[in-house]
C-alpha positions in Angstrom: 3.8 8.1 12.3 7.3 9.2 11.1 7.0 12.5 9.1 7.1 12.8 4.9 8.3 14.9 2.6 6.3 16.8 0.1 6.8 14.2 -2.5 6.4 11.4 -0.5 2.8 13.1 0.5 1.9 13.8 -3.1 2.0 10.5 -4.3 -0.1 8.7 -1.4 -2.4 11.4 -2.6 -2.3 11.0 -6.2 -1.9 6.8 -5.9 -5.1 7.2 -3.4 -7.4 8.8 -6.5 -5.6 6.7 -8.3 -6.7 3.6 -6.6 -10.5 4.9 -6.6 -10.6 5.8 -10.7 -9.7 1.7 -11.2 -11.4 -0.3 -8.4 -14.5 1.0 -7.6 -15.8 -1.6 -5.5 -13.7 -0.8 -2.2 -12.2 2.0 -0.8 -9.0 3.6 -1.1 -7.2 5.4 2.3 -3.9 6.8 3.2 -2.2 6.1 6.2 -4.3 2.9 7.1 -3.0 1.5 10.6 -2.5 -2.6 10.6 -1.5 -4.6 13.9 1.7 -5.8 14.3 2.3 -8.4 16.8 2.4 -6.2 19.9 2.5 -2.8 17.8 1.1 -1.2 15.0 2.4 -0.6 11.7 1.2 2.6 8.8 0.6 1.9 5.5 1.3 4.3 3.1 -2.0 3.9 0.9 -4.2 0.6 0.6 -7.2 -0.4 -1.5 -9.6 -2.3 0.5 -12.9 -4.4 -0.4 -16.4 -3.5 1.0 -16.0 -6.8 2.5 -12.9 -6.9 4.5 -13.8 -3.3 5.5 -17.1 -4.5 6.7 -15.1 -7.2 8.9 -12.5 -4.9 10.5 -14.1 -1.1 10.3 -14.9 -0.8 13.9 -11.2 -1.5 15.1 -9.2 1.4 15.2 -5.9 -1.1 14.8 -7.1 -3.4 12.0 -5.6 -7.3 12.3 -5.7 -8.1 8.8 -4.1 -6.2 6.1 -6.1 -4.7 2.9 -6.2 -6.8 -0.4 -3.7 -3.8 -1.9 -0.9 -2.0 0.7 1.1 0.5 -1.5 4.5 2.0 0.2 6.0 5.2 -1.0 9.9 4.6 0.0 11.8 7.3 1.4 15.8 6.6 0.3 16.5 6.7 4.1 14.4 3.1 3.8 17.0 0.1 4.0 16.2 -3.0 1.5 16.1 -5.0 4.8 13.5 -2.6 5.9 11.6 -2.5 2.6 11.4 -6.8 2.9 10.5 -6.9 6.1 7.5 -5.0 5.9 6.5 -6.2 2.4 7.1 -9.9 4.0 5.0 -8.5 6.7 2.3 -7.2 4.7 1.8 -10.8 2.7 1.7 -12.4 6.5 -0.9 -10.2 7.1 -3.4 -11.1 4.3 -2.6 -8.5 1.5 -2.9 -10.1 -1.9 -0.6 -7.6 -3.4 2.1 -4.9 -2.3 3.1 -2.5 -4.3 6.4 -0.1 -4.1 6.5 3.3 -5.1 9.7 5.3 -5.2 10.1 9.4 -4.6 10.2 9.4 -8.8 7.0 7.7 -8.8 8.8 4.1 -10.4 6.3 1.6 -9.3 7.2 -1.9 -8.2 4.6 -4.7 -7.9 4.6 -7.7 -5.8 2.5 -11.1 -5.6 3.6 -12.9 -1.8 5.4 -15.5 -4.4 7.3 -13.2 -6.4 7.7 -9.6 -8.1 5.2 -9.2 -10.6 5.8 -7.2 -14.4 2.3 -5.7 -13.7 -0.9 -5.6 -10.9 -3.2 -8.6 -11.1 -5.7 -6.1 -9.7 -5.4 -3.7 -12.0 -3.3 -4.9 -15.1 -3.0 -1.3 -16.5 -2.1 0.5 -13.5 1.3 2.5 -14.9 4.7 1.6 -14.0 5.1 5.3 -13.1 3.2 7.8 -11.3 3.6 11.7 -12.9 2.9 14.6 -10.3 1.6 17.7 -12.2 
């Protein structure tokens, strides 16, 4: 795991709560390990169902990615690097990713297209405020 800044550790904590106040049917988890062809990759924060939980909890490295994969992006992150995982993520079964920069300025994605809001959760704010 590469280390964070404060910031950057704030926010996966405040999008994890976040996550939990609006979809209450799943689980929300920082720091969720997905498999990656031969390695494994860290998402920043996901939102997971009970059911795809259920079908990869006793894997340490998970195969399939959760419905929601949230990235906090450092400004060391390249756009190439940013793509590729988000490209990554969608190959992996996430139904959304969503892009959260160091200001908290959100960024939501469908695998088709960049999206003006979450289809999971429609009123989910375009920016996250740290007290």
């Amino acid at each position: 795991m590469k280390p964070v800044s404060e910031i950057h550790a704030r926010l996966q904590a405040k999008l994890v709560d976040m996550l939990n106040q609006h979809l209450t049917q799943g689980y929300s988890f920082s720091d969720f390990t997905v498999k990656r062809a031969e390695e494994s990759e860290v998402v920043d924060v996901v939102w997971i169902s009970e059911d795809r939980l259920q079908q990869v909890e006793a894997e340490f490295v998970r195969p399939e990615a959760p419905e929601v994969c949230v990235e906090v992006i450092s400004p060391q992150e390249t756009i190439d690097q940013k793509m590729d995982k988000k490209k990554w993520l969608f190959e992996a079964a996430a139904l959304e990713v969503w892009w959260c920069d160091e200001e908290g300025n959100m960024a939501f994605f469908h695998h088709k297209r960049k999206l003006w809001k979450s289809q999971w959760i429609p009123d989910f704010p375009h920016k996250i405020e740290l007290e």
